[in-house]
LOVOVEX-494656 format. One record per residue (C-alpha): residue in one letter; x, y, z. Coordinates in steps of 0.25 Angstrom, whole numbers, plus 5000, padded with zeros to 4 digits. Layout:
BEGIN
SITE;res;X;Y;Z
SITE;a;X;Y;Z
...
END
This chain:
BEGIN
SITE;res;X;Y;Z
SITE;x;5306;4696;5184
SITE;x;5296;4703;5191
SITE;x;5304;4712;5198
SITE;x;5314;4724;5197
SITE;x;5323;4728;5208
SITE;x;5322;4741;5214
SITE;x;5332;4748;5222
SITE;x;5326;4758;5234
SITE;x;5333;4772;5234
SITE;x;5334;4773;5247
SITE;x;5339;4761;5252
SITE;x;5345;4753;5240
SITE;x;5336;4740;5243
SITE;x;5331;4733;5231
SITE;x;5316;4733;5229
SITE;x;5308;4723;5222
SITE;x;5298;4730;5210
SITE;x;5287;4720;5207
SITE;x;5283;4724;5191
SITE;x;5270;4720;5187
SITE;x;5263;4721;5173
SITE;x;5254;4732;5171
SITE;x;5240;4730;5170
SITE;x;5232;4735;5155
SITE;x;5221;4737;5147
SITE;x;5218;4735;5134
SITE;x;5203;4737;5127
SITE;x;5200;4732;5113
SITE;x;5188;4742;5109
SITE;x;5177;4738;5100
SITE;x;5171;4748;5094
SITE;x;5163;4746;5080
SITE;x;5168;4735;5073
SITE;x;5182;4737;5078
SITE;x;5192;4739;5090
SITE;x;5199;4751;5095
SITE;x;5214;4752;5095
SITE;x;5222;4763;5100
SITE;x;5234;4770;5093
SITE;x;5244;4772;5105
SITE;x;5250;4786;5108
SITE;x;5259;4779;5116
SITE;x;5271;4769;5115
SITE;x;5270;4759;5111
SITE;x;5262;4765;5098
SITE;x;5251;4758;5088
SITE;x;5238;4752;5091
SITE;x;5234;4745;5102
SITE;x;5221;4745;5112
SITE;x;5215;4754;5121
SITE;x;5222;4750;5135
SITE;x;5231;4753;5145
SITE;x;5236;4754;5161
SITE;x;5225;4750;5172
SITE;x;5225;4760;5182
SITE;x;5226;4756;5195
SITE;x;5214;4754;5202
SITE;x;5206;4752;5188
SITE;x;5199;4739;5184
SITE;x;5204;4733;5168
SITE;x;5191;4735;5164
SITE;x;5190;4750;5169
SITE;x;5206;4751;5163
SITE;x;5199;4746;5148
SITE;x;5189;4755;5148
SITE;x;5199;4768;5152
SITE;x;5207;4765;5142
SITE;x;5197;4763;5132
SITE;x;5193;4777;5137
SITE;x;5204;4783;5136
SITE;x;5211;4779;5125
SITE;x;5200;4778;5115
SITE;x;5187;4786;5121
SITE;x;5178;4775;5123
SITE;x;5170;4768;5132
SITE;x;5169;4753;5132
SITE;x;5158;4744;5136
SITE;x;5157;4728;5135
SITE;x;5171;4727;5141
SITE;x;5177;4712;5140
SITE;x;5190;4707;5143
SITE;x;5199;4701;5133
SITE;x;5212;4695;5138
SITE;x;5224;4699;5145
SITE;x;5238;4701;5139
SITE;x;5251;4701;5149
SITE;x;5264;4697;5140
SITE;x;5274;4705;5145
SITE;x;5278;4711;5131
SITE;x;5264;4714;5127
SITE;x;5268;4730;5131
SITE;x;5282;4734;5127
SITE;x;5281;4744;5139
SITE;x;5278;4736;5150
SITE;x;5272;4722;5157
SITE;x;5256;4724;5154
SITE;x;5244;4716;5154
SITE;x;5232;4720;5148
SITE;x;5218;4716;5150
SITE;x;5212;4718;5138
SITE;x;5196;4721;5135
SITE;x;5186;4722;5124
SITE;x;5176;4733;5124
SITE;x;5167;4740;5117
SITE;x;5171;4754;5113
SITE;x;5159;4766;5115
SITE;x;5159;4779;5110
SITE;x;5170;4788;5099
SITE;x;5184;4782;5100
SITE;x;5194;4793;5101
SITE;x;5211;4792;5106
SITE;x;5214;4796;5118
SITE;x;5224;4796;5129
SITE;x;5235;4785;5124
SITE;x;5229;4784;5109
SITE;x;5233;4793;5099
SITE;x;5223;4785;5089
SITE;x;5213;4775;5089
SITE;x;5204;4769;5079
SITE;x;5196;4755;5076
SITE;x;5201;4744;5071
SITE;x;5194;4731;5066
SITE;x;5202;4719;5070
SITE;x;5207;4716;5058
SITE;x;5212;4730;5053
SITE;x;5220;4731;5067
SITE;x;5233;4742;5066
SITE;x;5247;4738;5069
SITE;x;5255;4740;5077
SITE;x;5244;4737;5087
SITE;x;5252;4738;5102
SITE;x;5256;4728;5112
SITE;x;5249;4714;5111
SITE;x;5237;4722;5105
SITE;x;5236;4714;5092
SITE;x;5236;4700;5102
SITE;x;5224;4706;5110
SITE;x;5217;4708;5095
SITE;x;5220;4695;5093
SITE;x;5215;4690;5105
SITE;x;5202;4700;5105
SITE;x;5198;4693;5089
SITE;x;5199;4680;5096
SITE;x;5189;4685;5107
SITE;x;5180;4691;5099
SITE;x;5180;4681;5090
SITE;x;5177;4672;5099
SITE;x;5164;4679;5106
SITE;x;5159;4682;5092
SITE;x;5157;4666;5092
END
């Protein structure tokens, strides 16, 4: 059910909250001859993509490439989008859905802000545990490349 009952302080009438899923980025990273994953400071911990929250007023693409920025230091070029991911379960926290891009990492990869590590990863060494749907995105994201590699 979409909506929680609220109760007004002041005048005890019930008020009708209207939740919606949280919009998010994820950016898979090629840099070299692998992808650059992120190991999270955070809850839930492990591996996973750079990515997270749009901002309000800030395009996907421009919400990739801050968190690319942000998290591992590096500019991206060649943006492209991959997919989108909307179960409900895909973050233990909260309802998200994630537009998720491929890019090409430029310059020196360094953990930042939400990353206490980082490192490249071919896809066939990947870490585990890799966080939320992430190892379904890297499933997705052979298939894709695959594909455009003819």
């Amino acid at each position: 059910m979409p909506f929680n009952a609220l109760t007004c302080p002041a005048c005890g009438t019930e008020v009708r909250e209207y939740r919606n899923p949280f919009p998010t980025v994820d950016i898979i990273i090629e840099l070299n001859d692998g992808i650059i994953l992120i190991e999270r400071k955070n809850p839930p911990y492990g591996w996973a993509l750079p990515g997270g929250f749009v901002d309000y007023g800030e395009s996907l693409e421009d919400a990739a490439a801050r968190e690319a920025r942000e998290e591992t230091s590096l500019e991206i070029r060649d943006l492209q989008l991959l997919g989108c991911y909307s179960d409900p379960k895909r973050d233990s926290r909260m309802h998200t859905i994630s537009t998720v891009f491929v890019g090409t990492g430029i310059g020196c990869p360094q953990a930042d802000d939400d990353a206490v590590n980082l490192a490249s990863f071919k896809l066939d060494s990947l870490p585990e545990p890799l966080c939320f749907d992430h190892a379904r995105i890297l499933d997705d994201y052979r298939k894709w490349k695959s594909f455009r590699q003819g």
